[in-house]
C-alpha positions in Angstrom: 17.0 -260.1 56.8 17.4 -256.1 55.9 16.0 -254.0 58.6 15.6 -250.5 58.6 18.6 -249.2 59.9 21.1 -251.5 58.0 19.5 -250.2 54.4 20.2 -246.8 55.8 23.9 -247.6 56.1 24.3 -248.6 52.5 23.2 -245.8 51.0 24.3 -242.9 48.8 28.0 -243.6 46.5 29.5 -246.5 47.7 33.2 -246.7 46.0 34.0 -250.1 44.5 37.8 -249.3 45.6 41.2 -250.2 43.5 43.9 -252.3 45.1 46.8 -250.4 44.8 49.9 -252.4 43.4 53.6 -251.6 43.6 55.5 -251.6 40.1 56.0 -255.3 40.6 52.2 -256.2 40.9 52.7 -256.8 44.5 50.5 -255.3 46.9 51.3 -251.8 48.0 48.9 -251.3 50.9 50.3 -247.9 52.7 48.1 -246.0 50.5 45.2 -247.2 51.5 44.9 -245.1 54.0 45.0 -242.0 51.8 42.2 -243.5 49.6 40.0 -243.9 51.9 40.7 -239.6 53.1 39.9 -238.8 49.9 36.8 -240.8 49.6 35.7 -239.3 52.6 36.3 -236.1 51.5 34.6 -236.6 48.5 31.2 -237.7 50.4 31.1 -241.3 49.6 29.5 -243.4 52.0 31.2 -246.7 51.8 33.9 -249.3 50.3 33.6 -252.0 48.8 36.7 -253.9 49.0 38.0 -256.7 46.4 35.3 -256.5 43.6 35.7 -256.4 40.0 37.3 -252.6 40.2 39.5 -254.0 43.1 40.6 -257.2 40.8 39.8 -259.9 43.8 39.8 -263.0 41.6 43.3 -262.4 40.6 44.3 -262.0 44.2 45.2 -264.6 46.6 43.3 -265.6 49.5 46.0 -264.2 51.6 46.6 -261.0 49.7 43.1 -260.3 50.1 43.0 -260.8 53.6 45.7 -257.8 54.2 43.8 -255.8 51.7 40.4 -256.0 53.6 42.4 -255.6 57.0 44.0 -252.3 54.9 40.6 -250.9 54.4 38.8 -252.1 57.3 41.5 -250.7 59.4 42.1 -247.0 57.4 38.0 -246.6 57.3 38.1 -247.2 60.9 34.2 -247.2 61.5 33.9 -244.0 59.9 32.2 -245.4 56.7 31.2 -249.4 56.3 33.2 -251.4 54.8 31.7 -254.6 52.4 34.3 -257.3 51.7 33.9 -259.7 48.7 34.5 -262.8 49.6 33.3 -264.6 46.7 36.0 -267.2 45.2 35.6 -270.6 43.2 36.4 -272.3 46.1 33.8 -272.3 48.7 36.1 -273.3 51.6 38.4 -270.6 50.4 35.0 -268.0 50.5 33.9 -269.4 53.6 37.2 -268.5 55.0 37.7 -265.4 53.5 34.4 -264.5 55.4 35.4 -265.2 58.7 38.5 -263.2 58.5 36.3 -260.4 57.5 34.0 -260.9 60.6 37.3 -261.1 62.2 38.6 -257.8 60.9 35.5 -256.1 61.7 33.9 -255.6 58.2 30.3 -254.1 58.1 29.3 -257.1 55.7 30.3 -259.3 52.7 29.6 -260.2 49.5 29.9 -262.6 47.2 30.0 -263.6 43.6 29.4 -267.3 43.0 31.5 -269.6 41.6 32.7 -268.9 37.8 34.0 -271.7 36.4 31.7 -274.4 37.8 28.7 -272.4 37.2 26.0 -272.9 39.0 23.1 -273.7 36.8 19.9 -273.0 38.2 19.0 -270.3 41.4 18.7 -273.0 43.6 22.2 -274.4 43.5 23.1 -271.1 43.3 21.3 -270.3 46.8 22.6 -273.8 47.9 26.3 -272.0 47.3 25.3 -268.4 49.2 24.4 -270.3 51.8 27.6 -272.0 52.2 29.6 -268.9 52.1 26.8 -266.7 54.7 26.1 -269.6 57.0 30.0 -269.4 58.1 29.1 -265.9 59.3 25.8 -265.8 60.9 24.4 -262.4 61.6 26.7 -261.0 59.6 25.2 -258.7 56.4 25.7 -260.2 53.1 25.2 -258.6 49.6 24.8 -261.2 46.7 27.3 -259.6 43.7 25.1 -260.0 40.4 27.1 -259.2 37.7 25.8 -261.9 35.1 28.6 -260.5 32.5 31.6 -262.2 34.5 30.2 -264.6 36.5 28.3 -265.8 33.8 25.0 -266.5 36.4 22.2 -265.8 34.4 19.8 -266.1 37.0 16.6 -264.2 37.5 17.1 -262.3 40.9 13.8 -262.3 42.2 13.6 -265.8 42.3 16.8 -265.7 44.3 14.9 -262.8 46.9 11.7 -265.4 47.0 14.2 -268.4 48.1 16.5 -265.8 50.5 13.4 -265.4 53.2 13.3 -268.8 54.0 17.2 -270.1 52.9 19.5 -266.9 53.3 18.6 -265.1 56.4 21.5 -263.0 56.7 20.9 -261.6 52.9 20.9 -257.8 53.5 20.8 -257.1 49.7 22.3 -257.5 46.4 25.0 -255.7 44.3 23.3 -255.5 41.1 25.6 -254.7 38.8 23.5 -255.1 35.3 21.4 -252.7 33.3 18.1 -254.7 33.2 16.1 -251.9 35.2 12.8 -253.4 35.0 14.0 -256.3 37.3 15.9 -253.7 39.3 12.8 -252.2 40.2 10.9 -255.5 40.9 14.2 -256.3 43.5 13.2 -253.0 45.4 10.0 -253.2 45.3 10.0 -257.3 46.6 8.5 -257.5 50.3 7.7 -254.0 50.9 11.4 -253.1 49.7 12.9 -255.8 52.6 16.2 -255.5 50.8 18.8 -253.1 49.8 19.5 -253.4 46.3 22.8 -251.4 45.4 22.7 -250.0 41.7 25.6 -250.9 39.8 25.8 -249.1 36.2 27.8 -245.6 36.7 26.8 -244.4 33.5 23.2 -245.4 34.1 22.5 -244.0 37.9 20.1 -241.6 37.0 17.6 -244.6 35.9 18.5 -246.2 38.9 16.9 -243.3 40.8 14.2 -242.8 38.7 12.9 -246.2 40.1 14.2 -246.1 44.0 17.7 -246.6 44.2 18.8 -245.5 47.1 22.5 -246.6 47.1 25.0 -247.3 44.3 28.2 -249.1 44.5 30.8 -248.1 41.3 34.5 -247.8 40.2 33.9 -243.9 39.1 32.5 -243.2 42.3 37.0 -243.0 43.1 37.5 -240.1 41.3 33.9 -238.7 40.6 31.9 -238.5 43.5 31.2 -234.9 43.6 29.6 -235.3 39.7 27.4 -237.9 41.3 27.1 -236.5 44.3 25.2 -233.0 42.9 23.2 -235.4 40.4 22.0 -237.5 43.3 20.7 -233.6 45.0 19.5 -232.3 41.8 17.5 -235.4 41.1 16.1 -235.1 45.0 15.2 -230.9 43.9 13.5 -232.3 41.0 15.9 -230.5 38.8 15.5 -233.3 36.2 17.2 -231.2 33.3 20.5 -230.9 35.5 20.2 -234.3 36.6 20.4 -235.5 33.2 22.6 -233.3 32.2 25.1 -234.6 34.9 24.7 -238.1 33.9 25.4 -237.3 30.2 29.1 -236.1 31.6 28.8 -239.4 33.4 28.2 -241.2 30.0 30.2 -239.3 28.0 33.2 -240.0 30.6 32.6 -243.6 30.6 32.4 -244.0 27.2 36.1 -242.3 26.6 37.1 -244.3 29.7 36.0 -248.3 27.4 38.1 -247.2 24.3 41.0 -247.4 27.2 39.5 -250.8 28.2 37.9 -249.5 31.3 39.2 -250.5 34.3 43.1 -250.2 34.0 41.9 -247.1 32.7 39.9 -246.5 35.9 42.7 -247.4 37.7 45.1 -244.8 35.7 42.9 -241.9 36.7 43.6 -242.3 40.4 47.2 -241.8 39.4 46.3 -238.1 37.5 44.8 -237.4 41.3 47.8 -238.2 43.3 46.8 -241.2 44.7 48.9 -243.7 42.2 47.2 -247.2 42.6 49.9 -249.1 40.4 49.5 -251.5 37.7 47.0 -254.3 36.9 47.5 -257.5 37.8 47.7 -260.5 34.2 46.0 -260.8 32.4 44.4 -257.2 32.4 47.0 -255.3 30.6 47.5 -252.1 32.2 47.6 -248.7 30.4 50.9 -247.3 29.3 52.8 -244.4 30.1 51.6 -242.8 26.4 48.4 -243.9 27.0 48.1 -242.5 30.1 49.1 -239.5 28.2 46.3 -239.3 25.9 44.1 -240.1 28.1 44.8 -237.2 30.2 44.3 -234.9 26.8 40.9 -236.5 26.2 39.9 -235.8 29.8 40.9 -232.3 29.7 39.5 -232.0 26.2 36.6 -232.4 27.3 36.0 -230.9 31.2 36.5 -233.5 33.6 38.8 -232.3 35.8 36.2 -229.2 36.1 33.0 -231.0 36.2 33.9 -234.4 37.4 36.3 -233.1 40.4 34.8 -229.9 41.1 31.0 -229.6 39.6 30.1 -226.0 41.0 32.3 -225.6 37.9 30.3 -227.3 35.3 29.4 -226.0 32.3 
């Protein structure tokens, strides 16, 4: 169960962080480290480690144990750290959440399983609990994100059966743009749990109706947008806010015609901080697309308003 003090902890940006590869797709972990300084710098307030942004499910068990130990280790207690853990296998999840216990992570997470799917909530809460109860104590965040996972479950269901079958549930990634349910998640038991908004291009709405944290891939390279959207929403400055997440939009939507995340990925590269190529089958972006995806960012004011947003304009 959520209490007070462990919503506070996930809130604000929360990056959904890259795995940075070597030119050979291997793992190429001494940058961590300088990820995590610039996410600090850039006022996020957390990690999460081996997502969809962070390409866990093409991982292996053991090359996502060194990259949660890489993160856990270079954030060292100066921002939580949530490890996904979810995997097809639930041994393999179970014991991909004791090494993050192990490692010190904050919490975990997990997706369910995707190619057995499970096809109601309550086999679905039957698999959570087989992951979490391996951990007990420990904070875990359920990972919707209906789109890969294929789970088409309704999540308030899930928070009903969580009080008496998931007591460790802290929260829930949610990671779809159905906002009415979002709301109904925060609002369940006196807002119990944390519910972490997971639609960039779409945070604005989030607040409108009580987000208080958000965990996304843009929040790498464009926290400080966010970040004065998130204190121009709290003025009531609602025609900047908006404003600000129409660059967020508009940013996003030139970021999908480079099939988003190797194109997320790419970006980190234009900042210094090269996280390598994609793992198959995501294809990563080429040297000429990189290229012209530079010109359309210029073209149009991101590295002004996305990087530093007293700039804007």
């Amino acid at each position: 169960m959520t209490d007070a003090s462990t919503k506070e902890k996930y809130t604000g940006l929360i990056a959904a962080v890259f795995t940075p590869m070597a030119a050979d797709r291997s793992l190429n972990l001494d940058l961590v480290p300088a990820i995590v300084d610039h996410l600090i710098r850039d006022r996020t307030r957390g990690i999460y480690v081996c997502g969809t942004t962070g390409e866990g499910p093409l991982l292996s068990s053991d090359e996502r144990r060194a990259v949660a130990r890489a993160y856990v280790d270079a954030a060292g207690g100066r921002i939580p750290v949530i490890v996904q853990v979810g995997h097809n296998s639930l041994t393999e999840a179970r014991g991909l959440a004791l090494h993050a216990r192990k490692i010190g992570a904050d919490a975990i997470s997990a997706v369910p399983p995707m190619y057995f799917k499970p096809e109601s909530t309550e086999i679905l809460v039957e698999c959570l609990r087989e992951i979490a109860s391996a951990v007990p104590g420990l904070p875990f965040f359920y990972y919707h994100i209906p789109r890969f996972t294929g789970a088409q479950i309704d999540v308030l269901d899930l928070l009903r059966r969580a009080e008496q079958e998931l007591p460790s549930l802290a929260g829930v990634k949610y990671s779809t743009m159905t906002v009415n349910e979002y709301q109904e998640c925060l609002e369940f038991a006196q807002g119990r749990y944390a519910i972490l908004f997971g639609c960039d291009e779409m945070l604005l709405s989030g607040l409108s109706v009580g987000a208080a944290g958000a965990v996304g891939s843009t929040y790498n390279f464009a926290a400080p947008l966010y970040n004065a959207l998130i204190e121009k929403f709290r003025q009531g400055d609602m025609e900047e806010a908006r404003r600000l997440q129409g660059l967020s939009a508009r940013m996003i939507r030139l970021l999908y015609k480079y099939r988003g995340q190797p194109a997320f990925k790419a970006i980190m590269g234009l900042l210094g901080l090269d996280c390598g190529p994609n793992r198959l089958p995501i294809e990563t972006l080429s040297a000429d697309e990189i290229q012209a995806m530079k010109l359309y960012l210029e073209e149009i004011g991101f590295f002004n308003w996305a990087r530093r947003t007293e700039n804007a304009g």
